[in-house]
C-alpha positions as CSV (number, residue, x, y, z in Angstrom):
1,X,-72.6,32.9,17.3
2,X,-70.7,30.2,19.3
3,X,-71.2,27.9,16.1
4,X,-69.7,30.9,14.2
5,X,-66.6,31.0,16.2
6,X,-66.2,27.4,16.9
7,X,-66.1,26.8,12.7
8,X,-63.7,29.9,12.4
9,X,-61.4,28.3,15.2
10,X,-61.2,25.3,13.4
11,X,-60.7,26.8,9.7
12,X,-58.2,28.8,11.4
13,X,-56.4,26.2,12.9
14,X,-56.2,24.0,9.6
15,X,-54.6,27.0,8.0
16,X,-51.9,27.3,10.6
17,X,-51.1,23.5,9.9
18,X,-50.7,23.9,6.1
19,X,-48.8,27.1,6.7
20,X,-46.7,25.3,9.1
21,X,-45.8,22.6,6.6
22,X,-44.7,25.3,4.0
23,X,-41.8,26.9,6.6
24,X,-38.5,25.5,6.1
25,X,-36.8,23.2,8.5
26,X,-33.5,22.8,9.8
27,X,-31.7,20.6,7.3
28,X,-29.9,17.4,8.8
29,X,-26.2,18.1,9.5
30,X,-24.1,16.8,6.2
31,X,-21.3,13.7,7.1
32,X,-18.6,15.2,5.3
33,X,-15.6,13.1,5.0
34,X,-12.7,13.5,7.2
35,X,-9.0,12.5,7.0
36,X,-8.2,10.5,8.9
37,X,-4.5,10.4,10.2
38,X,-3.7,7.4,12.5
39,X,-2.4,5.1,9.2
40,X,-0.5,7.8,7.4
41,X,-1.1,9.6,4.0
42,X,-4.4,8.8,2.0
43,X,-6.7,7.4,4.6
44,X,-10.2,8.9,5.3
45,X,-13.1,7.9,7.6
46,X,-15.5,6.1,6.1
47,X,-18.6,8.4,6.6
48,X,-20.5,7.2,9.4
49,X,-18.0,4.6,11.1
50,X,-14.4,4.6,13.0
51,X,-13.1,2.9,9.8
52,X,-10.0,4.6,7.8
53,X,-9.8,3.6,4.1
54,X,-7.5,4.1,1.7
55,X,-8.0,3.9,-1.9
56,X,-5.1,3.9,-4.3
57,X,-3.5,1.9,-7.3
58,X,-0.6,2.4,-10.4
59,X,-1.0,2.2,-14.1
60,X,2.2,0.3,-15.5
61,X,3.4,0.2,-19.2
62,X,6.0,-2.2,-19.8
63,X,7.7,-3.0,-23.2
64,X,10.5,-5.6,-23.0
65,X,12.9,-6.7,-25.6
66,X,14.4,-10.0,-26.5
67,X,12.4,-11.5,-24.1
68,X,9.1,-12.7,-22.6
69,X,6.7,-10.2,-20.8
70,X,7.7,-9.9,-17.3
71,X,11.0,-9.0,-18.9
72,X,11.7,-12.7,-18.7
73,X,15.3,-14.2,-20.6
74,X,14.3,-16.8,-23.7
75,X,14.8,-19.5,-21.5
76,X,11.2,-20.9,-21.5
77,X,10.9,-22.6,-24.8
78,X,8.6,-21.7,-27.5
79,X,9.6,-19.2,-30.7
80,X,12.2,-17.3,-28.4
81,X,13.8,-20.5,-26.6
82,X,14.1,-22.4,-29.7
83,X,15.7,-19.3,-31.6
84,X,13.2,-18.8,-34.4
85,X,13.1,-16.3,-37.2
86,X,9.4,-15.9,-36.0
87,X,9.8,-15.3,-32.0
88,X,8.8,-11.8,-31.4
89,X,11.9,-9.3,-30.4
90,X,9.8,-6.7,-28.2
91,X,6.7,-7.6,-26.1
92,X,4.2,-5.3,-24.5
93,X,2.1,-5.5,-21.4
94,X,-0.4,-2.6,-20.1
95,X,-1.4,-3.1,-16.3
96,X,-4.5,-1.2,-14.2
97,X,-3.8,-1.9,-10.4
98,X,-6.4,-1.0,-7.7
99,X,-5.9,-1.4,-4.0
100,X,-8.2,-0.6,-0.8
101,X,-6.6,-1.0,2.6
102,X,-8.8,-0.6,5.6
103,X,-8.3,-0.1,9.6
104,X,-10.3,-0.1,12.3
105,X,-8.7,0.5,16.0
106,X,-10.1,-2.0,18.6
107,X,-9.5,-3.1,22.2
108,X,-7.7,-6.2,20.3
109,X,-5.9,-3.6,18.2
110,X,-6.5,-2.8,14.7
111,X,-8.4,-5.0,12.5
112,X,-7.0,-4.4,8.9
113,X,-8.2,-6.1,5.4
114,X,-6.2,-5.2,2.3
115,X,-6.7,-5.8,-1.3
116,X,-4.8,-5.9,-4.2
117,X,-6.5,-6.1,-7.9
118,X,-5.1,-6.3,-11.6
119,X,-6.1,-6.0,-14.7
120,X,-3.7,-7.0,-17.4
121,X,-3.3,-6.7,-21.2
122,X,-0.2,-8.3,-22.8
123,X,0.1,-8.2,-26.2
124,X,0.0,-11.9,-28.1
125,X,-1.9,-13.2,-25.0
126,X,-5.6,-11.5,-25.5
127,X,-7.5,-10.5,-27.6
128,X,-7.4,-7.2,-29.3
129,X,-9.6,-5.6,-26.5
130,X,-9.3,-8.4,-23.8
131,X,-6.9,-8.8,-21.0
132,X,-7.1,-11.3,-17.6
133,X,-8.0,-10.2,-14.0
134,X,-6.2,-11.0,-11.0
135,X,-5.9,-11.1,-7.0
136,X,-2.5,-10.5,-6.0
137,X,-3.5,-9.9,-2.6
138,X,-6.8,-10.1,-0.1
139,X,-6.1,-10.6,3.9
140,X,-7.3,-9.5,7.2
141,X,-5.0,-8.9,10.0
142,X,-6.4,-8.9,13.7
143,X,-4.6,-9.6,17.0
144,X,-1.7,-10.7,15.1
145,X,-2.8,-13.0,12.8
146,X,-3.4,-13.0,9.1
147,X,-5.8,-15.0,7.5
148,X,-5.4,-15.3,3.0
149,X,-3.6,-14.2,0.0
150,X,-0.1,-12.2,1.4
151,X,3.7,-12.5,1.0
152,X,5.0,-15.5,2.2
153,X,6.2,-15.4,6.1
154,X,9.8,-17.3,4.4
155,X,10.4,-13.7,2.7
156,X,12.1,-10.8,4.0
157,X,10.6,-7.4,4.9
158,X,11.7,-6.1,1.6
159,X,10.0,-8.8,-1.0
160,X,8.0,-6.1,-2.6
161,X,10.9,-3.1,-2.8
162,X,13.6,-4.9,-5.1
163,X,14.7,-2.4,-7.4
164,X,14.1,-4.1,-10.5
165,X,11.8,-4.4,-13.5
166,X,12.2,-8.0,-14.1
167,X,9.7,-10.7,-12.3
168,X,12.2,-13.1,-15.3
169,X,15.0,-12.2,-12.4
170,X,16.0,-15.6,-10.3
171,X,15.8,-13.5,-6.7
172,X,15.3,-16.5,-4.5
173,X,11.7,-17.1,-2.9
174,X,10.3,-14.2,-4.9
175,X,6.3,-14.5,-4.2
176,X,5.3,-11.3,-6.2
177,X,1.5,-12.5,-6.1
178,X,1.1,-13.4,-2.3
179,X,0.7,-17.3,-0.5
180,X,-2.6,-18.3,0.7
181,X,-2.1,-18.9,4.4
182,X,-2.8,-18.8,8.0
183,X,-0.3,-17.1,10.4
184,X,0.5,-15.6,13.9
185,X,3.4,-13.0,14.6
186,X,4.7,-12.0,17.9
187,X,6.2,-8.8,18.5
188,X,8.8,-9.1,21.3
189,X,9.7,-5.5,21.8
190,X,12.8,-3.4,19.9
191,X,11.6,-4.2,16.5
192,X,12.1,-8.0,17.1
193,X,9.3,-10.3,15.9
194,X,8.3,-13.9,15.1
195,X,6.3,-15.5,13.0
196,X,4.7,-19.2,12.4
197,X,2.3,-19.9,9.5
198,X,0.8,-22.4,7.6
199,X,0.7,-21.9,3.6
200,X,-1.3,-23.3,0.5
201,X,2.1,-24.7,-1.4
202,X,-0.3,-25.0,-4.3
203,X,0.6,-23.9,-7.0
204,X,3.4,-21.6,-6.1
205,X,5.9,-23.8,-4.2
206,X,5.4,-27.3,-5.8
207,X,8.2,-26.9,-9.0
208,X,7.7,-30.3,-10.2
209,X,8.3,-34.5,-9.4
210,X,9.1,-36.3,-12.5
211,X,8.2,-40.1,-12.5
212,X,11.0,-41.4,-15.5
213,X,8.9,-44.0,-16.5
214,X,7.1,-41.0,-17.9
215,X,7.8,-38.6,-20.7
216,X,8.8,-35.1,-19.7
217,X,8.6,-32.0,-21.9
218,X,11.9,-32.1,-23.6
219,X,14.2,-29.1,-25.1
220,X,12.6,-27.0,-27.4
221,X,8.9,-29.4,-27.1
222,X,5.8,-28.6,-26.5
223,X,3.3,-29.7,-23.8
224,X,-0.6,-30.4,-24.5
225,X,-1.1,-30.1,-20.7
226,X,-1.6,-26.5,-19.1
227,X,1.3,-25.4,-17.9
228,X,1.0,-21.9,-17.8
229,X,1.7,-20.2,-14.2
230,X,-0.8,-20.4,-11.7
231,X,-3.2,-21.8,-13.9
232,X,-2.9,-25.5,-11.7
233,X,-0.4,-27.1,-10.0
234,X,2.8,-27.6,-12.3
235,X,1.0,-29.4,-14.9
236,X,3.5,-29.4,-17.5
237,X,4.1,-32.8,-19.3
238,X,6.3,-35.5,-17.1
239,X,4.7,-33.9,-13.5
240,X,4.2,-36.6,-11.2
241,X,3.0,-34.1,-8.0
242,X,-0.3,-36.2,-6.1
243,X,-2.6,-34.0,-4.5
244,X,-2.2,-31.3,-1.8
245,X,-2.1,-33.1,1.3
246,X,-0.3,-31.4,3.8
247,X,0.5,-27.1,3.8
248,X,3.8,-25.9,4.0
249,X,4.9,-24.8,7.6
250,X,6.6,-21.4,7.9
251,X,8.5,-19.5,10.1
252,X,10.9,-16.6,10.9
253,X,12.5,-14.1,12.8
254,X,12.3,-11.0,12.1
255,X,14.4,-7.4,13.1
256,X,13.6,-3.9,12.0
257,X,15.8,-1.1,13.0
258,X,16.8,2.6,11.4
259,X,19.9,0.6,10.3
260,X,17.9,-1.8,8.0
261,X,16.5,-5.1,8.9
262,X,17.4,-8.7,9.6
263,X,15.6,-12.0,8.4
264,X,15.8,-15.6,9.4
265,X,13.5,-17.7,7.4
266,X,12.4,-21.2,7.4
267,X,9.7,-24.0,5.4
268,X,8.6,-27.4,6.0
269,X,7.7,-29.1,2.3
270,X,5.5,-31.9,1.5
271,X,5.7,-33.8,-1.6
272,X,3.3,-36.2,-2.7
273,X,4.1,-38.4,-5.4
274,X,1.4,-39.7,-7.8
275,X,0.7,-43.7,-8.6
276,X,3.5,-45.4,-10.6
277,X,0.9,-46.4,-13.5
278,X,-2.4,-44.9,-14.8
279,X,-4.1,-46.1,-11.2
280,X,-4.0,-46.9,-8.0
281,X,-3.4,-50.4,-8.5
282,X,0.4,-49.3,-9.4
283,X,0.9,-48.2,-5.7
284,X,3.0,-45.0,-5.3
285,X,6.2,-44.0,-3.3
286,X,6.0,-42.6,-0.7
287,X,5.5,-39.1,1.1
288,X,8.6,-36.8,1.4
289,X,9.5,-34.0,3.4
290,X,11.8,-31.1,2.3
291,X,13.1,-28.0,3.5
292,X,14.4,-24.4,3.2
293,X,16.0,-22.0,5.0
294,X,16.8,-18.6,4.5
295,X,18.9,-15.8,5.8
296,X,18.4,-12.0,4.5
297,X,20.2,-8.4,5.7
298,X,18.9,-4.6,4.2
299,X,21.3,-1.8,5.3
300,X,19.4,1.6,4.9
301,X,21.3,5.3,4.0
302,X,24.5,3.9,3.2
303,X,27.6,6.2,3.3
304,X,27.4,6.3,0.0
305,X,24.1,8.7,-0.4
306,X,20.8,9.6,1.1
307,X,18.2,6.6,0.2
308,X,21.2,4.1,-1.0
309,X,20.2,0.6,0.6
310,X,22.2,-2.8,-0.2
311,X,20.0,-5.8,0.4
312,X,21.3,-9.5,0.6
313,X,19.7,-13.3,0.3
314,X,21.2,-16.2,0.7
315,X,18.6,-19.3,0.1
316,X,19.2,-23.2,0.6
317,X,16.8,-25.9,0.0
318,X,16.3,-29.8,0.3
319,X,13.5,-30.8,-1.8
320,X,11.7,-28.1,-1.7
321,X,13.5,-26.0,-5.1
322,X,11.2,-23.2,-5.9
323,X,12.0,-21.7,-2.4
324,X,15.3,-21.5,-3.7
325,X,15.4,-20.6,-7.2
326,X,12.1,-19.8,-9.2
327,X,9.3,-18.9,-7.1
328,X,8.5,-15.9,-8.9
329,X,5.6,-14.5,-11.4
330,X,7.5,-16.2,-14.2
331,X,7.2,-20.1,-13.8
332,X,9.3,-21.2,-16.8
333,X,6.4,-23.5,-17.9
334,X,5.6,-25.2,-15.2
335,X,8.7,-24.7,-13.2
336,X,9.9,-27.5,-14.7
337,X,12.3,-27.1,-17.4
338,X,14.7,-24.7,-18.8
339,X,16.0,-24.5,-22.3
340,X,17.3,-21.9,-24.9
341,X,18.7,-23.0,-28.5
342,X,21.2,-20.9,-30.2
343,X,22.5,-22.3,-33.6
344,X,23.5,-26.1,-33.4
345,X,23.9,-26.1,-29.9
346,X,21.3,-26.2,-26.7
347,X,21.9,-25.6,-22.9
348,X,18.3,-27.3,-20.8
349,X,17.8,-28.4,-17.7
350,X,14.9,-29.0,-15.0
351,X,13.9,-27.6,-11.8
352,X,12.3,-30.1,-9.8
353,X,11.7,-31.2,-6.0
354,X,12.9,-35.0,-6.7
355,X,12.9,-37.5,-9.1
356,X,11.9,-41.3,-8.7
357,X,11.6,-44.2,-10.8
358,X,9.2,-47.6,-11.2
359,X,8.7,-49.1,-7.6
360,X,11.9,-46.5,-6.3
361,X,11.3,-43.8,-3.8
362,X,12.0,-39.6,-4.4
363,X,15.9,-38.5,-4.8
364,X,15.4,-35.5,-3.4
365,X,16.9,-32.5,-5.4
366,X,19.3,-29.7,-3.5
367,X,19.0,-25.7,-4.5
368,X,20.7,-22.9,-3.3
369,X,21.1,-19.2,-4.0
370,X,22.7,-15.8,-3.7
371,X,21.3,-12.9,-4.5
372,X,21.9,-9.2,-4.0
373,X,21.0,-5.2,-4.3
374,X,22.2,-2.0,-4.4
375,X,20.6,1.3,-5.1
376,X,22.0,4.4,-5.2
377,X,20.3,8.1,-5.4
378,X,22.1,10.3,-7.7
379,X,19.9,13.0,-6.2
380,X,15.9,13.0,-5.4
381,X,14.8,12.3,-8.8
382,X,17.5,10.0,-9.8
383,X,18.7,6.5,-8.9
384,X,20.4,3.3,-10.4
385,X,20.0,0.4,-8.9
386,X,22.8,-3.2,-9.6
387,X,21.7,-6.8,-8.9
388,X,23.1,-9.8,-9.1
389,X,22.3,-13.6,-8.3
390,X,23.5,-17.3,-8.8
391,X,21.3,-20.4,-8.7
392,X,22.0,-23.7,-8.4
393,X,20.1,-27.0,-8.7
394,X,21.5,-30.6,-8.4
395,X,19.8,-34.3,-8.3
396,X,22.8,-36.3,-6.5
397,X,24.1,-39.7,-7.8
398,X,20.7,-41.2,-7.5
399,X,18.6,-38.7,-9.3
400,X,21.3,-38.3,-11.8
401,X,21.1,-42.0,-12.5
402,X,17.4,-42.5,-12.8
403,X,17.4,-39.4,-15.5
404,X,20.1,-40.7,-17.6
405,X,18.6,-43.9,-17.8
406,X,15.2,-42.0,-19.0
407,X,16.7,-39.5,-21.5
408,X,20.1,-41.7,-22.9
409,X,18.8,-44.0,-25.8
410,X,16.9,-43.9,-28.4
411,X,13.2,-43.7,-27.8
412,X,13.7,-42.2,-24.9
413,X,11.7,-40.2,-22.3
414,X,12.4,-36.6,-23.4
415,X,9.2,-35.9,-24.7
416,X,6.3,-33.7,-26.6
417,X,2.8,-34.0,-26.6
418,X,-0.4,-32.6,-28.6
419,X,-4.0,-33.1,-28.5
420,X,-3.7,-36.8,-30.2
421,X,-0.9,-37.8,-27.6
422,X,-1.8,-35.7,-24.6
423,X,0.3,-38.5,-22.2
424,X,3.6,-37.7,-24.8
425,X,6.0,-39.4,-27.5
426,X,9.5,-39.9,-28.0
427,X,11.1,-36.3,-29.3
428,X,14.9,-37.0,-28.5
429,X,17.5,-38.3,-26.6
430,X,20.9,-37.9,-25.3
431,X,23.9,-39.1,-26.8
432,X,27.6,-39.3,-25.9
433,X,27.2,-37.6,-22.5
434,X,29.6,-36.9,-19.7
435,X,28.8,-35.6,-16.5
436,X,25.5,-34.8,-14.5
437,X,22.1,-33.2,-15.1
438,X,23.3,-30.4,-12.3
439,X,22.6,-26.7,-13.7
440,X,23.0,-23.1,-12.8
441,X,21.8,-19.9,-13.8
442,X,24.0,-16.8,-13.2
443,X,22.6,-13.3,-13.4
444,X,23.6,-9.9,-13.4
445,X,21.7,-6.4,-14.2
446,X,21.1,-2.4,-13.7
447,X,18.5,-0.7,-14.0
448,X,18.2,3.4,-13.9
449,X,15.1,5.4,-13.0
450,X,14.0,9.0,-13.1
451,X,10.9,9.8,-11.0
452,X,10.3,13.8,-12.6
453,X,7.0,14.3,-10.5
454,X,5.8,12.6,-7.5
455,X,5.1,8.9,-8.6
456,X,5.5,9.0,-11.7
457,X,8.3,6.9,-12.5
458,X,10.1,5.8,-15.7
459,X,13.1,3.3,-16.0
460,X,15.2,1.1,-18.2
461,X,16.4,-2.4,-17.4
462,X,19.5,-4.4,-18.9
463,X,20.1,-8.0,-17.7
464,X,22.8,-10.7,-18.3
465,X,21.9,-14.6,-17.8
466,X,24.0,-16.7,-18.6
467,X,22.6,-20.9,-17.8
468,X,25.9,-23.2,-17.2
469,X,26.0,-26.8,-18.1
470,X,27.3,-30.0,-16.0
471,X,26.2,-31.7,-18.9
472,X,28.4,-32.7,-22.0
473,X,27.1,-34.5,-25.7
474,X,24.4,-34.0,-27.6
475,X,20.5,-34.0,-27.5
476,X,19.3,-35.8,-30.8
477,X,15.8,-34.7,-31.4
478,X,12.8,-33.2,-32.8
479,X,12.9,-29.6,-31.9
480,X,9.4,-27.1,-32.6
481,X,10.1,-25.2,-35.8
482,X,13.3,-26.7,-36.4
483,X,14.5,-29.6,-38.7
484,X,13.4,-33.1,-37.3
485,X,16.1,-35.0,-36.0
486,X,19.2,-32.4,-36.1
487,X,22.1,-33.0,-33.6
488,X,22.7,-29.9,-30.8
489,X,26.0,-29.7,-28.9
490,X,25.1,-29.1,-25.6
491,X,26.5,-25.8,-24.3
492,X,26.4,-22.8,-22.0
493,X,24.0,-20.1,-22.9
494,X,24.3,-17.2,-23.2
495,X,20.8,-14.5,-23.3
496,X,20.6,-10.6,-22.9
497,X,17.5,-9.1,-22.3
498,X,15.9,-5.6,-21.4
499,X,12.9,-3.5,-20.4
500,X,11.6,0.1,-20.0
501,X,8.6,0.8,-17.7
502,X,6.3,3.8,-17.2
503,X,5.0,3.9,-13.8
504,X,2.4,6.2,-12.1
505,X,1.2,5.2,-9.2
506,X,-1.6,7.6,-6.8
């Protein structure tokens, strides 16, 4: 018997395990997501952590006409520069943009990373299905610094706002695609700030050194070496630029009120020339430092309408150009020259930090700039926008010398080059010339956009450059898809170009 009931106890006891097994449980609580609404719209918790995250991005259609993608003038060379019957009179570019921007709130404040990706198709650049990546931006903010890829600290609050279409538009500074760098800002109270940074001037703010006892890509030639932006540093033909030795130093001041905001701006520029020969044997000048400085206003809800904003720029800069006058997505080339034919005549010039010669030390070039905006709001869904700048660039009477010796004679300097020549040949020269190799570019242009849903955005662009000369003759030369050795009267130019856009951002 107590065998009997011992067995049964334990048989029993088995059961009520495997029984036990089959009842359901209390299911583990489910992390759902949560807004999160310290940062503003669009952030969440990331399940699990303190850390907001916001995803978001834009698709972007652009079609330009009589002009380069970016909505960029014919001022750059090639079939549109040299004024051919095969240069293309509309382009097209189709652009994905993703972005994640995360914050975390700590005793040391909030640690913040951002990113900012691309992908790009532009028509006559890929491949039928192709396209290029890129990084715009990627930093990380904590206890006031910022460590990689953001807007330069010499641009003002507003370098990402301007009302335009056009990266082809000469807006000063203009660093659409972020500046490597390492910086600290100081907020003194009242909206007042400071910043100091140090920035990667490679490739964005290094336009170009030209050694004259080398060829340099001349009007309407071609260069063998890369010279595409951002590719490398400036590597169109005729570059002299050594290596990156030293970053650019940076600093501002910085106000932001209700009224609008007010930026002082300032840069330290290195350049380093390359050896006077193929080697080092040659020797090489020597180091020299440039500068810019900056001053910007935005005044916010004008009189004129709710929304209406007029911003201002005012740029100068002492060997140091592209701070001045083309630091932008658009690098006409290698930042180095500038040229558009039309008929039998030819406006060209060059946008360098200095100029030397054999055994000579850098003339250092001087650029300044103007620029402005104003938008107005019709009413919510409404707005036209008018901008204007002028742009200067000028090489002194020692820089002027040392070029007019290079490009005034036959056999010249001004130069083209292919795979069988990469280092360049004679394609022209100057003739009959009066004054300097001093240029300017003046620009004006509106642009209207109607916004008929919450961002979704379309627009239209029209814009007026016109490139004046300080330079009288004629260029005698070889020109790509032209007649050899035609004569050019050297003139203003005149171009006109346009763009509409379809924007929807979320």
């Amino acid at each position: 018997m107590k065998t009997t009931i011992l067995s049964t106890a334990a048989s029993l006891a088995v059961m009520s395990g495997a029984l036990a097994a089959d009842l359901p449980v209390k299911a583990k609580a489910v992390e759902y997501v949560k807004v999160c609404s310290l940062y503003g719209a669009g952030f969440y918790y990331i399940p699990g952590t303190d850390t907001c995250i916001k995803i978001g991005g834009a698709i972007r259609l652009d079609t330009t006409f009589n002009g380069n993608t970016y909505d960029a003038p014919f001022w750059q060379g090639g079939a549109g520069g040299n004024d051919l019957w095969t240069k293309d009179y509309f382009a097209t570019r189709q652009r994905i943009n993703l972005t994640t921007d995360t914050r975390t709130a700590t005793e040391y404040g909030v640690v913040r990373t951002y990113a900012n990706m691309q992908f790009d198709f532009s028509q006559n650049r890929e491949s039928i299905a192709g396209g290029f990546a890129e990084v715009d931006y990627a930093f990380i903010q904590f206890a006031g610094f910022t460590f990689g890829k953001a807007v330069s600290q010499f641009d003002p609050q507003w370098a990402l706002s301007k009302p335009t279409i056009s990266s082809g538009f000469l807006a000063g500074s203009n660093n659409t695609t972020g500046m490597p760098q390492l910086a600290y800002t100081a907020s003194f109270g009242n909206g007042l700030s400071g910043t100091i940074s140090l920035e990667n001037a490679s490739p964005y703010r290094n336009a170009g050194l030209y050694n004259t006892s080398n060829f340099i890509v001349g009007p309407g030639s071609s260069s063998y070496l890369n010279y595409i932006y951002g590719v490398s540093s400036a590597t169109f033909l005729g570059n002299s630029y050594g290596g990156n030795h030293i970053p650019d130093i940076v600093g501002n001041l910085r106000l932001d009120q209700a009224w609008g905001t007010l930026h002082l701006g300032a840069a330290m520029h290195t350049i380093t020339p390359g050896f006077y020969g193929a080697n080092a044997a040659t020797g090489h000048a020597d180091d020299s430092y440039g500068f810019a400085i900056n001053g910007a206003v935005e005044f916010k809800n004008l009189p004129t309408g709710a929304g209406d904003s007029l911003k201002l720029e005012a740029t100068y800069a002492r060997g140091a150009a592209k701070y001045a006058i083309t630091g932008g997505t658009t690098d006409t080339q290698g930042g180095g020259r500038f040229a558009k034919f039309s008929g039998n005549t030819v406006g060209f010039g060059y946008v360098l930090d200095g100029v030397y010669g054999q055994g000579g030390q850098i003339q250092q070039s001087e650029a300044w700039s103007v620029v402005g905006f104003y938008e107005h709001y019709w009413n919510p869904a409404w707005r036209t926008s008018l901008f204007g700048s002028y742009s200067s660039i000028s090489y002194g009477d020692g820089g002027n010398a040392l070029l007019a010796a290079a490009f005034s004679q036959a056999g010249g300097r001004l130069g083209t080059a292919n795979a069988a020549n990469p280092t360049g040949t004679n394609a022209g020269y100057l003739q009959n010339t009066t004054g300097n190799f001093d240029f300017a570019i003046a620009q004006i242009g509106t642009r209207t956009a109607w916004t008929p849903v919450r961002n979704l955005t379309l627009s239209a662009e029209f814009t007026y450059s016109r490139m004046e000369q300080s330079l009288g003759g004629q260029y005698v030369g070889n020109v790509g898809g032209r007649p050899a050795g035609q004569t050019y009267q050297i003139q203003n130019q005149n171009l006109y170009n346009g763009s509409v856009q379809i924007l929807r951002s979320f």
